[in-house]
C-alpha atoms as a printed R data frame, in Angstrom:
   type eleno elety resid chain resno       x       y      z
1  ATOM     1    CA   UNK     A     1 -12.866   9.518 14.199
2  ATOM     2    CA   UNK     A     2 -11.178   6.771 12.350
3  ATOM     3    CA   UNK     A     3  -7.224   7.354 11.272
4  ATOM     4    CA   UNK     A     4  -5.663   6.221  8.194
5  ATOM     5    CA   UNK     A     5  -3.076   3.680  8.010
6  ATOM     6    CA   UNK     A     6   0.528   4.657  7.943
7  ATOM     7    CA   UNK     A     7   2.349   3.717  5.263
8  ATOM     8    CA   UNK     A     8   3.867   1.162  7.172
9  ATOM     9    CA   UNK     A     9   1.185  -0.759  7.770
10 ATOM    10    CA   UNK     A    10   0.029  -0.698  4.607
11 ATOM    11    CA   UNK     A    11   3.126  -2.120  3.293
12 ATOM    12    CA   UNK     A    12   2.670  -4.247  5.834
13 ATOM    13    CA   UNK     A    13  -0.793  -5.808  4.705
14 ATOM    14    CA   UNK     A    14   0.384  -6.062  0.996
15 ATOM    15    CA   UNK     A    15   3.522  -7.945  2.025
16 ATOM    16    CA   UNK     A    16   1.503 -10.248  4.626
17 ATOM    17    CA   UNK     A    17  -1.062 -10.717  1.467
18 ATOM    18    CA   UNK     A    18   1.899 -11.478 -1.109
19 ATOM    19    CA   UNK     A    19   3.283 -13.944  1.203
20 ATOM    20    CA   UNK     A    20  -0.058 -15.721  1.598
21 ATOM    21    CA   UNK     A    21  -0.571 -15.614 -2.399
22 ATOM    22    CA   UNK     A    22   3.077 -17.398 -2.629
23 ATOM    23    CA   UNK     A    23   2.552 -19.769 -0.494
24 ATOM    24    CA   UNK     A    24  -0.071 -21.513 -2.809
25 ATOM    25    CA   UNK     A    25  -2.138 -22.638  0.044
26 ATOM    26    CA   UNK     A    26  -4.753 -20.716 -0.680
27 ATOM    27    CA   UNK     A    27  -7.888 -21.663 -3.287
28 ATOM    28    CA   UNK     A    28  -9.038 -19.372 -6.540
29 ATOM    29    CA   UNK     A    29 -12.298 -18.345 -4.168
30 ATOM    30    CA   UNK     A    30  -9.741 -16.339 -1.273
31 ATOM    31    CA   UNK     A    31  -6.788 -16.218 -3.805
32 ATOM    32    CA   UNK     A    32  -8.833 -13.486 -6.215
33 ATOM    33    CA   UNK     A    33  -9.754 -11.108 -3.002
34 ATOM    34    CA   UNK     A    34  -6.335 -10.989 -1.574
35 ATOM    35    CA   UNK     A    35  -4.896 -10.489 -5.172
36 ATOM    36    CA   UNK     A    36  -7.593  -7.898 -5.500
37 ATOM    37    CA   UNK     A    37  -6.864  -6.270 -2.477
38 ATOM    38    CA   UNK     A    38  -2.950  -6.239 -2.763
39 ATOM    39    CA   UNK     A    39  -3.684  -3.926 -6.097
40 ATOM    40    CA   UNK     A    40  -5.872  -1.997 -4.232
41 ATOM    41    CA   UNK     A    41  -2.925  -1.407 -1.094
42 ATOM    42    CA   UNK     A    42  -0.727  -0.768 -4.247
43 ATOM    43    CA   UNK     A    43  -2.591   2.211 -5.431
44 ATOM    44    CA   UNK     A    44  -2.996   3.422 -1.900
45 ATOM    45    CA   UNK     A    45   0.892   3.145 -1.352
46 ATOM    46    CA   UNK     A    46   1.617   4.665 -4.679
47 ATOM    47    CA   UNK     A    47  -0.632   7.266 -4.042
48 ATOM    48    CA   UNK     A    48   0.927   7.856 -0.299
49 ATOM    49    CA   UNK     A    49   4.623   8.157 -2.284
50 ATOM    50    CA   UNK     A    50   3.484  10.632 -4.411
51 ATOM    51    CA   UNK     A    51   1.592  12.846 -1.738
52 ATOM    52    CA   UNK     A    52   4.756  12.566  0.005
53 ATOM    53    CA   UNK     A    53   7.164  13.333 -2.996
54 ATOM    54    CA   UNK     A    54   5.138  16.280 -3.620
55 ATOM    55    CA   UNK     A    55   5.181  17.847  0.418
56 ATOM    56    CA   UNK     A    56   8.842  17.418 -0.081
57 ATOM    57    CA   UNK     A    57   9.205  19.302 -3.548
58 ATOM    58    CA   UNK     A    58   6.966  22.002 -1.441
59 ATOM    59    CA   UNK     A    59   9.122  22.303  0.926
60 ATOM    60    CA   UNK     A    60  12.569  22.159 -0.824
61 ATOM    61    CA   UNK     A    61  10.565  25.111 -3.121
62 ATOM    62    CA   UNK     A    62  10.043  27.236 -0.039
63 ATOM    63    CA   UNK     A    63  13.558  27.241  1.394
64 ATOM    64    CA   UNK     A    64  15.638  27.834 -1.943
């Protein structure tokens, strides 16, 4: 059974990735995956904030 990552280490990943895409060092043919990639962990981290913004409106519903 395979786990998710954390948010942490997909934060993680993007930031290792943005670093990487900064640094210039890399050519257009591993430049465009990792750029691809990054907006991919973007979507997964925006979609990990909302999921969590959500459980917490749940919760702050059920003890009012």
């Amino acid at each position: 059974m395979s786990k998710e990552p954390d948010y942490q280490a997909l934060q993680a990943e993007l930031e290792a990735i943005t670093a990487k895409l900064q640094g210039g060092d890399l050519g257009i043919d591993e430049a465009l995956p990792a750029y691809e990639r990054g907006m991919q962990l973007i979507k997964e981290l925006e979609t990990y904030l909302r999921e969590a913004q959500n459980k917490i409106t749940e919760l702050r519903a059920k003890t009012e």
